[in-house]
C-alpha positions as a Markdown table, in Angstrom:
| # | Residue | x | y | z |
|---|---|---|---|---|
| 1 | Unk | -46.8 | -78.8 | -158.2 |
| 2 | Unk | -43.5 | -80.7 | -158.5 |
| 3 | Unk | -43.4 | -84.2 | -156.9 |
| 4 | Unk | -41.0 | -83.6 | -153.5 |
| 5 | Unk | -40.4 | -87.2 | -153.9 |
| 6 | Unk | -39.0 | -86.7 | -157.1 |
| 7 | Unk | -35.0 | -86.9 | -156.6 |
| 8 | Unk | -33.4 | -86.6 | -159.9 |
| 9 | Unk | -32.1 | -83.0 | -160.8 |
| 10 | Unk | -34.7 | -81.3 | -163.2 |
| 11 | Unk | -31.6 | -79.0 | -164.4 |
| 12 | Unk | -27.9 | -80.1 | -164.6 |
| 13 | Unk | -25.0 | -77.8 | -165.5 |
| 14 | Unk | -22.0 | -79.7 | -166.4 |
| 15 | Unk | -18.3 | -78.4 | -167.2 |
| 16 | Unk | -19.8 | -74.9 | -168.4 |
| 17 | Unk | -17.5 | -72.7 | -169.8 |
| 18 | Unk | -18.1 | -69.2 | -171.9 |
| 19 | Unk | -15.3 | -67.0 | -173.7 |
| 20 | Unk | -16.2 | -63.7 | -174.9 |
| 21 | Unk | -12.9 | -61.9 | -176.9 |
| 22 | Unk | -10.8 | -63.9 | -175.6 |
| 23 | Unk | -11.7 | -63.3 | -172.2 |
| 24 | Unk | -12.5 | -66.5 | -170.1 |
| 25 | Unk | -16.2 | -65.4 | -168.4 |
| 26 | Unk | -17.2 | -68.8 | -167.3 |
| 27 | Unk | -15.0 | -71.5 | -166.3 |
| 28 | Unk | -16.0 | -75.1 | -165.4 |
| 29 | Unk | -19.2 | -74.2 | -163.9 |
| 30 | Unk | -21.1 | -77.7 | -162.3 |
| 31 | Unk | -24.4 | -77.9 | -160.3 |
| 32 | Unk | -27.7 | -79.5 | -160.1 |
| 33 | Unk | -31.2 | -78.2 | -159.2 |
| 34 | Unk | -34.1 | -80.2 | -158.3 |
| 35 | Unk | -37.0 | -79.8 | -159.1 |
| 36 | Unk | -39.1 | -77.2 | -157.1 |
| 37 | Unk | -36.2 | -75.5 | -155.7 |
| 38 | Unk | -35.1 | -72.0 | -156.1 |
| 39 | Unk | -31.1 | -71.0 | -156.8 |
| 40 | Unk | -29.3 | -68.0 | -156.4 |
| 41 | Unk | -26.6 | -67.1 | -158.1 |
| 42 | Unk | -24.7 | -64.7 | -155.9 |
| 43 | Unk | -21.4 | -62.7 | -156.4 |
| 44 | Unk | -20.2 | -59.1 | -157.1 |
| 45 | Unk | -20.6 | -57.5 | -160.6 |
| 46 | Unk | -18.8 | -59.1 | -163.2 |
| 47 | Unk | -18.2 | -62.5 | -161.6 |
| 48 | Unk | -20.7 | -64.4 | -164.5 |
| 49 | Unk | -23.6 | -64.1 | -162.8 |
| 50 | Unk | -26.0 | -62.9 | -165.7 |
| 51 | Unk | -23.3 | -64.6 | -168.0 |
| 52 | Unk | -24.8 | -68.4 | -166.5 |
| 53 | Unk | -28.5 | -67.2 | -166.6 |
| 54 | Unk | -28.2 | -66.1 | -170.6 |
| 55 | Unk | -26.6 | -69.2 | -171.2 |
| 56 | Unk | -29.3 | -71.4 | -169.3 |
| 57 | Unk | -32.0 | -69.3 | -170.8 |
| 58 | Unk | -30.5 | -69.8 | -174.2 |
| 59 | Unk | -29.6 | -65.9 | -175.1 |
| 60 | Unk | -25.8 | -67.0 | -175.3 |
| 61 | Unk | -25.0 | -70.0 | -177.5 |
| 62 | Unk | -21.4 | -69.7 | -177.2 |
| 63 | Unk | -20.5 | -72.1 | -174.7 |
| 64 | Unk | -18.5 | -76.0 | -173.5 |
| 65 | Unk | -20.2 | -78.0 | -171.8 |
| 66 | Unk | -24.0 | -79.4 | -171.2 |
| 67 | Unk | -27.0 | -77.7 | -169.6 |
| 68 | Unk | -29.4 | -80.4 | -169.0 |
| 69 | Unk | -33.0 | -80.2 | -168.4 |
| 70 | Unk | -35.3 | -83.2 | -167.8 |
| 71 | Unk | -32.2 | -85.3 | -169.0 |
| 72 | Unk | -32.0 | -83.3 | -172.5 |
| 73 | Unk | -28.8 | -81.6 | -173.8 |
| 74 | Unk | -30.7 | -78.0 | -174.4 |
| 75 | Unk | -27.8 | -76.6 | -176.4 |
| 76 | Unk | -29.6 | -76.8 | -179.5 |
| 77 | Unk | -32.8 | -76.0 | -178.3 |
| 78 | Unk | -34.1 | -72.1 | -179.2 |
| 79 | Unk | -34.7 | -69.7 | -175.9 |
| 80 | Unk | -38.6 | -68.9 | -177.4 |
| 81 | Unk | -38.8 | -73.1 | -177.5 |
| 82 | Unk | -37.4 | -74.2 | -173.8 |
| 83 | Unk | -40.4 | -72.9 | -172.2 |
| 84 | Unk | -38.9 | -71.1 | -169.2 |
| 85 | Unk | -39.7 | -67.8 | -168.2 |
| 86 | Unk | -38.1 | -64.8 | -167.8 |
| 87 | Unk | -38.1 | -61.7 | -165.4 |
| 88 | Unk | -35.5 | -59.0 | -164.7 |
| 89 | Unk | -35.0 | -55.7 | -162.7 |
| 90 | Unk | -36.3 | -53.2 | -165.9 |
| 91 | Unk | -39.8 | -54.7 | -165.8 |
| 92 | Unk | -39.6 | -55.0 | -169.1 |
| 93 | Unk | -43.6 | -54.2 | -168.9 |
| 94 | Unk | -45.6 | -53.1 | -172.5 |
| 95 | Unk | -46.8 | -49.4 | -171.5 |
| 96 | Unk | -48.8 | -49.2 | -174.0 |
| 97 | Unk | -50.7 | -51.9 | -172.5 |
| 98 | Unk | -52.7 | -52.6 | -169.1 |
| 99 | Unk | -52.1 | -54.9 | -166.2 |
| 100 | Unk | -54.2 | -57.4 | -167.8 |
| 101 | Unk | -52.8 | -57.2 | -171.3 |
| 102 | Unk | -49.0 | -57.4 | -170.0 |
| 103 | Unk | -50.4 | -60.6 | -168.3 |
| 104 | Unk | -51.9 | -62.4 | -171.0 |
| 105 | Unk | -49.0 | -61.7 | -173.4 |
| 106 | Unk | -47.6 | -65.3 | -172.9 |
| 107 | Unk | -50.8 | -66.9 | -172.8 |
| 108 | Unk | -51.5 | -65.3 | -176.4 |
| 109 | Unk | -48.4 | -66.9 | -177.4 |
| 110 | Unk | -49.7 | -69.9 | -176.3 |
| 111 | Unk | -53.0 | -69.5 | -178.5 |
| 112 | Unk | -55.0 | -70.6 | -175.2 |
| 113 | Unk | -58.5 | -70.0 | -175.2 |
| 114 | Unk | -59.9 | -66.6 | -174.0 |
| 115 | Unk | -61.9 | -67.5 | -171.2 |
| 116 | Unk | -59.0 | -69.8 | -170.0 |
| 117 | Unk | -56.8 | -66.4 | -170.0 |
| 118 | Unk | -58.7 | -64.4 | -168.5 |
| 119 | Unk | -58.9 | -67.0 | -165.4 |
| 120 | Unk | -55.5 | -67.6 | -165.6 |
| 121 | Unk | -54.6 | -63.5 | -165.2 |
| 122 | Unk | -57.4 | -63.1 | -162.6 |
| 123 | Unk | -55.8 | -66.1 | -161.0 |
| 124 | Unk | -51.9 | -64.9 | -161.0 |
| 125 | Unk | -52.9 | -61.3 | -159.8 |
| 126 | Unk | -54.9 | -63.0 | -157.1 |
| 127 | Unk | -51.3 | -64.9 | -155.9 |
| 128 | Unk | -49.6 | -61.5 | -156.4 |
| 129 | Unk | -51.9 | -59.6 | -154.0 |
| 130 | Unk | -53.1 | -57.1 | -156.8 |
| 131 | Unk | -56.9 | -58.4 | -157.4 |
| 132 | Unk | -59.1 | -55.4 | -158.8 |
| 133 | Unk | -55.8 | -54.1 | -161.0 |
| 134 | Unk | -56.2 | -55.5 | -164.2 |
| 135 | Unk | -57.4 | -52.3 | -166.1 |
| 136 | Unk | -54.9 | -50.6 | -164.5 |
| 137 | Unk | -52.3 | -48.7 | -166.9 |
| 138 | Unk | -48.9 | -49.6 | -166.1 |
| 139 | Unk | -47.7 | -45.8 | -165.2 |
| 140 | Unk | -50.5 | -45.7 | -162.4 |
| 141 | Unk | -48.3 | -48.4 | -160.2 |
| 142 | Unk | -45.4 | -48.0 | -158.1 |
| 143 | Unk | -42.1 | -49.7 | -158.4 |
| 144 | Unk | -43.3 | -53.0 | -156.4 |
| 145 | Unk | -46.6 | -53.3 | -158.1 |
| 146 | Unk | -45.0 | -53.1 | -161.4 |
| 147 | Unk | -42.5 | -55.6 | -159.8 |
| 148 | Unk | -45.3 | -57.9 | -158.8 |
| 149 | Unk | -47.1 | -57.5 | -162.5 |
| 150 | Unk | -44.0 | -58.8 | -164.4 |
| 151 | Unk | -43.9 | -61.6 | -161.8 |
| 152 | Unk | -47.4 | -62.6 | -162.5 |
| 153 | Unk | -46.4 | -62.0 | -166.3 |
| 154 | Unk | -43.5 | -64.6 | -166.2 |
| 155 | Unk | -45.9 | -67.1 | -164.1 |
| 156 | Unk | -48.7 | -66.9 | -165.8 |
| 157 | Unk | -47.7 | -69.5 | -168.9 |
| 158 | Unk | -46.2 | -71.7 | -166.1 |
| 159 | Unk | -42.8 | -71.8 | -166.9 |
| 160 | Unk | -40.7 | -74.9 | -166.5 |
| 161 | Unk | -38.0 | -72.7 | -165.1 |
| 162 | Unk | -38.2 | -69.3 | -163.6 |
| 163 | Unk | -35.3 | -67.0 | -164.9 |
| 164 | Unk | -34.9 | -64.0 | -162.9 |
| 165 | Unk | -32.1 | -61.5 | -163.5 |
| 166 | Unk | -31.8 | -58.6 | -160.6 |
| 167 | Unk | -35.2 | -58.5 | -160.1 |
| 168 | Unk | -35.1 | -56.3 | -157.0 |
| 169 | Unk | -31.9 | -54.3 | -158.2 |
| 170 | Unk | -33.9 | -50.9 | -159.1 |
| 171 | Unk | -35.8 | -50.8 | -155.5 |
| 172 | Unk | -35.6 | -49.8 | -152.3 |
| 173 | Unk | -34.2 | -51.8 | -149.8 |
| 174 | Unk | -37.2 | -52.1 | -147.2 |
| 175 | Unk | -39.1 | -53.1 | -150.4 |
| 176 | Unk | -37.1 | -55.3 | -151.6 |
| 177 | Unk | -36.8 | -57.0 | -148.4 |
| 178 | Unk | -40.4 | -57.3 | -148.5 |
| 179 | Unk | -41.2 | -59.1 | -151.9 |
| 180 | Unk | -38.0 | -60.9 | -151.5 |
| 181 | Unk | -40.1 | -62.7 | -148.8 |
| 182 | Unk | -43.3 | -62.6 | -150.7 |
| 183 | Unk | -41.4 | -63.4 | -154.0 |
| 184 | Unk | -39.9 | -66.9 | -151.8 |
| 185 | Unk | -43.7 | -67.6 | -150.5 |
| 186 | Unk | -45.3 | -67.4 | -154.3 |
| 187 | Unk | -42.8 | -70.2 | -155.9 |
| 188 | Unk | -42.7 | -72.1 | -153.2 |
| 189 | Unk | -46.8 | -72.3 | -153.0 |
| 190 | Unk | -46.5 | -72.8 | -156.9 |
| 191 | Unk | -44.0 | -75.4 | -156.9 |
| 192 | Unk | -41.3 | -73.9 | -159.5 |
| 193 | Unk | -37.9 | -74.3 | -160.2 |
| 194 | Unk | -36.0 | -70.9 | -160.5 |
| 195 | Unk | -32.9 | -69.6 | -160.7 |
| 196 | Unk | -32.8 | -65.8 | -159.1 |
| 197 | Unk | -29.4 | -63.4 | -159.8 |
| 198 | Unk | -28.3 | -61.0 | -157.5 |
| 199 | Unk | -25.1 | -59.4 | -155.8 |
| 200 | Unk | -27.2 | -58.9 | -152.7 |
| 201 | Unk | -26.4 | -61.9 | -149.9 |
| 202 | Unk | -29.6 | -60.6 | -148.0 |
| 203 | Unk | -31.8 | -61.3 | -151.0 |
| 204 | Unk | -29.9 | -64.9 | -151.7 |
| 205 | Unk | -30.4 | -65.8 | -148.0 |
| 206 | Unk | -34.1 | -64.4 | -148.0 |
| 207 | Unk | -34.9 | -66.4 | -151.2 |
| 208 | Unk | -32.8 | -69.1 | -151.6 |
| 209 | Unk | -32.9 | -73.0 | -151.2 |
| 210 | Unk | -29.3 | -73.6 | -152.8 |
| 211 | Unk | -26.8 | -70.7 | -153.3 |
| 212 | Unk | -23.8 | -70.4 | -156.2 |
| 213 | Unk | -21.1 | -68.5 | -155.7 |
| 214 | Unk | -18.9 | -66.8 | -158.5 |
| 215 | Unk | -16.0 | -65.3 | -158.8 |
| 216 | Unk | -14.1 | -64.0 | -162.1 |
| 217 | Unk | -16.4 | -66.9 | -163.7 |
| 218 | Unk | -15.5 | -69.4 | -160.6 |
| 219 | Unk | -18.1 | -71.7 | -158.9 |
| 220 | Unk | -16.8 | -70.8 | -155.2 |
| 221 | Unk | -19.3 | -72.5 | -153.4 |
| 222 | Unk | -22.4 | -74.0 | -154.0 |
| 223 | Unk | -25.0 | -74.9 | -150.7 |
| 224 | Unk | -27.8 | -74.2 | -148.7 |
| 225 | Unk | -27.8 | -70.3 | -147.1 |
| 226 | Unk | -26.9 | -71.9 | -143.9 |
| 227 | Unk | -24.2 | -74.2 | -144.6 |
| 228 | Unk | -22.3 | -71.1 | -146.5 |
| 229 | Unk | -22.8 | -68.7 | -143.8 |
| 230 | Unk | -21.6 | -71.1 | -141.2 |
| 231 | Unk | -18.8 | -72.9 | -143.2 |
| 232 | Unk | -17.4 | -71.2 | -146.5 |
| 233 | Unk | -15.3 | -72.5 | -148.4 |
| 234 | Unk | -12.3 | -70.2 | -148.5 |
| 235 | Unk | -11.1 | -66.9 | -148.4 |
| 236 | Unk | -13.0 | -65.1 | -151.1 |
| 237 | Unk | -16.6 | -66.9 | -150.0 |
| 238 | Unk | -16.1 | -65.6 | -146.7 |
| 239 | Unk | -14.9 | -62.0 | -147.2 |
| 240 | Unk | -17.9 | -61.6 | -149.6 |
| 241 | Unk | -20.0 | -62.7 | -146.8 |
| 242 | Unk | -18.5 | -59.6 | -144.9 |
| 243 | Unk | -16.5 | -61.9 | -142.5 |
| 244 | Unk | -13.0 | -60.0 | -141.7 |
| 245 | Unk | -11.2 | -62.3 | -138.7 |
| 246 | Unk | -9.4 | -64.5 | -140.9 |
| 247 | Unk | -6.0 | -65.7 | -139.5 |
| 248 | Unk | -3.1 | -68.0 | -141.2 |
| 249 | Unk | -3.6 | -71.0 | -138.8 |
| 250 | Unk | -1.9 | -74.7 | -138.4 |
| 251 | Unk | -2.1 | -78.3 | -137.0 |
| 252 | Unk | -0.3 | -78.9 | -133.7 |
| 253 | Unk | 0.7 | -82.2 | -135.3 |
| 254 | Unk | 0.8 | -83.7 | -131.2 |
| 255 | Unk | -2.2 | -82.4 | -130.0 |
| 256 | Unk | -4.2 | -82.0 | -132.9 |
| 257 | Unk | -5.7 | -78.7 | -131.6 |
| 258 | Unk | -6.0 | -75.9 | -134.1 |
| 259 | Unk | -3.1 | -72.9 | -133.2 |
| 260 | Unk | -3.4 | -69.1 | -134.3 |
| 261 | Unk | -1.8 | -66.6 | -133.4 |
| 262 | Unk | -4.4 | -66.2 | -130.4 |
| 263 | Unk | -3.0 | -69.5 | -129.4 |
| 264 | Unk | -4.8 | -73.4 | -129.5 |
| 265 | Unk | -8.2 | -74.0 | -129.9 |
| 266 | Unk | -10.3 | -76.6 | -131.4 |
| 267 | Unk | -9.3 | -80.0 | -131.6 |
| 268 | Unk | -9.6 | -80.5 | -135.4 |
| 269 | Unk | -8.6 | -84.5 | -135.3 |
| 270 | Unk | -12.3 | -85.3 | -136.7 |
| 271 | Unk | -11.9 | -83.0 | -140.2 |
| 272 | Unk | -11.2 | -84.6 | -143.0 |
| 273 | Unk | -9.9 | -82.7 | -146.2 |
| 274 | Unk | -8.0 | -80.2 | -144.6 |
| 275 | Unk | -6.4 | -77.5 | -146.8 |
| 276 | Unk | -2.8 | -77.5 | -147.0 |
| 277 | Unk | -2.7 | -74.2 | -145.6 |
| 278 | Unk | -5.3 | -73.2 | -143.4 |
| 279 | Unk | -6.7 | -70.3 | -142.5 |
| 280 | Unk | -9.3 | -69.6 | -139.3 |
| 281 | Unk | -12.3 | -67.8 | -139.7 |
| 282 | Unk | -13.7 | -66.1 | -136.4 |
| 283 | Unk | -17.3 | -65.1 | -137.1 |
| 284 | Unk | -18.6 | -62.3 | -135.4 |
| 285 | Unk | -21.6 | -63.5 | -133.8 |
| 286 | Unk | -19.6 | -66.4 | -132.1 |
| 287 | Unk | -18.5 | -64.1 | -129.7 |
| 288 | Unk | -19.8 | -63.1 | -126.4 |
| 289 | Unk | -18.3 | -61.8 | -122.8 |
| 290 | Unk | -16.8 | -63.2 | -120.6 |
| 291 | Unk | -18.5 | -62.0 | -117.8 |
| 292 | Unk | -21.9 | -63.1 | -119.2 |
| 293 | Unk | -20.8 | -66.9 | -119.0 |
| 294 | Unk | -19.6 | -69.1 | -115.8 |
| 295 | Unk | -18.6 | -71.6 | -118.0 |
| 296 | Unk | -16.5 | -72.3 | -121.1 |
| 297 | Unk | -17.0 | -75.1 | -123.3 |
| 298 | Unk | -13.8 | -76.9 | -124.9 |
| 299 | Unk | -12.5 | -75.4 | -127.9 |
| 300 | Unk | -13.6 | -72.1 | -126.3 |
| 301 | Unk | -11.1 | -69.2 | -127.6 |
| 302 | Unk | -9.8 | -65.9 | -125.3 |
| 303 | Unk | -9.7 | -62.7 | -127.3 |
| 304 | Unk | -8.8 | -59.6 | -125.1 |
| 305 | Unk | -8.4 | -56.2 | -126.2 |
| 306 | Unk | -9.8 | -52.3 | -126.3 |
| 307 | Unk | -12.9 | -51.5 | -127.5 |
| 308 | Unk | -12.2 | -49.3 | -131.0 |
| 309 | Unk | -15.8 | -48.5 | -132.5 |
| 310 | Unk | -18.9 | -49.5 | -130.8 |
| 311 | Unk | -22.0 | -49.1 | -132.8 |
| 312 | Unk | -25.1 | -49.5 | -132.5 |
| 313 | Unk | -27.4 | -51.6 | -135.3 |
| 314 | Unk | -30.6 | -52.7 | -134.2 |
| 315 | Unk | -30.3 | -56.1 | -132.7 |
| 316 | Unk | -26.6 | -56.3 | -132.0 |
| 317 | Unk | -23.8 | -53.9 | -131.1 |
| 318 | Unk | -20.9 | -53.8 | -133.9 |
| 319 | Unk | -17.7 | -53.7 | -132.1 |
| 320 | Unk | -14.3 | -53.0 | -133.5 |
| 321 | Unk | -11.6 | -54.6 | -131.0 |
| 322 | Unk | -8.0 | -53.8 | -131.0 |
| 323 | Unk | -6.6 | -56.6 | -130.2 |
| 324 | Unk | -2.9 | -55.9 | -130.4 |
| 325 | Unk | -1.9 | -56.4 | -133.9 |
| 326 | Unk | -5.1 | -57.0 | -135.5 |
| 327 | Unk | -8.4 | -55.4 | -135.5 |
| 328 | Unk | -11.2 | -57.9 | -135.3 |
| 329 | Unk | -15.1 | -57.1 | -135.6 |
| 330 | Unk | -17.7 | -58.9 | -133.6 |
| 331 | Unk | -21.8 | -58.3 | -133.5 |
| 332 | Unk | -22.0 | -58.8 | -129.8 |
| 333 | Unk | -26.2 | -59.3 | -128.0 |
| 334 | Unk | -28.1 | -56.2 | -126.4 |
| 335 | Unk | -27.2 | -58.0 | -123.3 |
| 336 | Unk | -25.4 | -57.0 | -121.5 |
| 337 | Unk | -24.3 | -54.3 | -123.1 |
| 338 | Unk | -20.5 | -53.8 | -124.3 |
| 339 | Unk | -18.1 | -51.6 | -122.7 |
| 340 | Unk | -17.9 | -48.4 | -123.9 |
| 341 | Unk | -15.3 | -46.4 | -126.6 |
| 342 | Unk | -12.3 | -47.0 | -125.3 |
| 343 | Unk | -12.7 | -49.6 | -122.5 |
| 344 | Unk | -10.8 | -53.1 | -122.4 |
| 345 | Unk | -12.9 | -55.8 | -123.4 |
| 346 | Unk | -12.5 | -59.5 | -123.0 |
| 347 | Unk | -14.2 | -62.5 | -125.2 |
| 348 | Unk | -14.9 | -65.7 | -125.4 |
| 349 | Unk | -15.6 | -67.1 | -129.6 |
| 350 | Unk | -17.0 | -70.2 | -129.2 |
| 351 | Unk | -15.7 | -73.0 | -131.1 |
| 352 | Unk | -18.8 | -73.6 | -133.7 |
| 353 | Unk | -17.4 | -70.0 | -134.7 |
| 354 | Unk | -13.9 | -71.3 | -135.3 |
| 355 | Unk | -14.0 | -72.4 | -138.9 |
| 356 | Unk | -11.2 | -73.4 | -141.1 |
| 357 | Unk | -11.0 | -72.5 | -144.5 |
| 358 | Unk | -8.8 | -72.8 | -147.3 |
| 359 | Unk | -6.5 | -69.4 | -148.3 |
């Protein structure tokens, strides 16, 4: 396992750019990844996503800028020579060949000794929870067992790095929700650095330590799954989180209280780095009636208005709110329930769910 003591970045991206026919893919890309933790790089399709991994993983040489790795410029290193493993969302399993054979295919590379293979395959299908499948053929398992197999497949050398490109992509989503988790649990347990692309923000949260966010080849944000949901950056981070209350907003330069058009709110004296022009971000599960509270904390924010949708999802109720000239969309608790289709509604939006973002 990696030392957690161990603070220096074990993989540094610096100033990355990438053209491809004239077209501008990548474009000043910067991060660093410590050892043992495990990125996402999130965004919708064509926003550089796989673009970053190739480049990382050495499949695409055409590039500015430095990837470092254990304080090495990589650029002229060959992918087969880096010593990081691959995995993406076609398997990319040998049918010809059995569970146990797909396995050891990187530990023959490695010219390790047969015994040592064998214990190192019985010992990644162990971690992968498919003990006893080894003489399986690969067309006798389902989609998540094949998914597990080229897991154990990429692990199995113990890769420096752990590439994985879509991995889930091709199954369903209860699945997928499942061995994202178990997925999380194996590198953690095994201590390796990976970088995981997807375009689904359930997966990054479910997986991630550290999150990237591109757009058109732009680093949007980069943080922990928390600190993005609960402060992005700007517009574009926060409507690809699904978040639609955004307002133009401004300073009340006497007061210092944030003013919308659903009038002041939070004092915003203590920010620092304020965008020249602001916008708010209501989040919808800062909301709550307010008939279920006796008391409203400072900052607090009054939105009043007729119920437009109310759905059901589970956990929460989706509510669509007409609120005069803007619709606004709020997850609202079980309890108490809503009104119903058509009722007015009043809310409170607590001020942690006030955030300002740039435009």
């Amino acid at each position: 396992m990696n030392d957690p003591h161990n603070l220096d970045p074990i993989c540094k991206v610096i100033d990355v750019s990438n053209r491809y026919g004239g077209n501008l893919l990548l474009q000043d890309i910067n991060f660093s990844l410590d050892p043992g933790e495990i990125l996402c790089l999130l965004g919708p399709s064509g926003s550089g996503k796989t673009t970053l991994l190739r480049l990382i993983a050495g499949l695409e040489e055409e590039y500015s800028g430095q990837v470092i790795f254990k304080g090495e410029n990589i650029r002229t290193t060959p992918a087969h020579k880096r010593g990081f493993g691959l995995m993406f969302q076609e398997y990319a399993l040998f049918p010809h060949k059995n569970v146990q054979e797909n396995i050891r295919f990187g530990l023959e590379m490695q010219n390790l000794p047969n015994k040592q293979q064998l214990h190192q395959v019985d010992t990644m299908l162990e971690l992968v929870g498919l003990s006893g499948f080894g003489e399986r053929k690969i067309d006798e398992l389902s989609g998540g067992e094949r998914q597990r197999v080229a897991l154990a497949r990429s692990l199995a050398p113990k890769p420096q790095l752990l590439l994985l490109d879509e991995p889930l992509g091709s199954l369903d989503r209860t699945l997928r929700e499942r061995l994202t988790v178990e997925i999380r649990a194996i590198l953690k347990e095994l201590g390796v650095t990976a970088i995981f692309v997807t375009h689904d923000q359930n997966e990054a949260f479910g997986v991630a330590d550290k999150i990237a966010i591109l757009k058109n080849g732009i680093l949007q944000q980069f943080a922990a799954p928390e600190q993005l949901y609960r402060f992005p950056n700007n517009t574009d981070v926060a409507h690809f989180l699904g978040f639609n209350n955004i307002f133009h907003a401004s300073i009340d330069k006497k007061t210092g209280a944030l003013k919308s058009e659903f009038g002041f709110s939070q004092r915003v004296e203590y920010l620092t780095d304020l965008p020249s022009s602001p916008m708010l971000l209501l989040r919808p599960d800062g909301a709550r009636l307010t008939a279920s509270s006796n008391s409203m904390t400072p900052g607090t924010m009054t939105i009043t208005g007729r119920v437009k949708n109310r759905r059901y999802q589970g956990s929460t109720y989706n509510l669509t709110i007409d609120s005069g000239a803007r619709t606004l969309h709020f997850d609202l608790p079980l309890e108490p329930a809503p009104p119903d289709l058509g009722s007015p509604i009043s809310l409170i939006v607590e001020p942690s769910a006030q955030v300002i973002i740039a435009g």
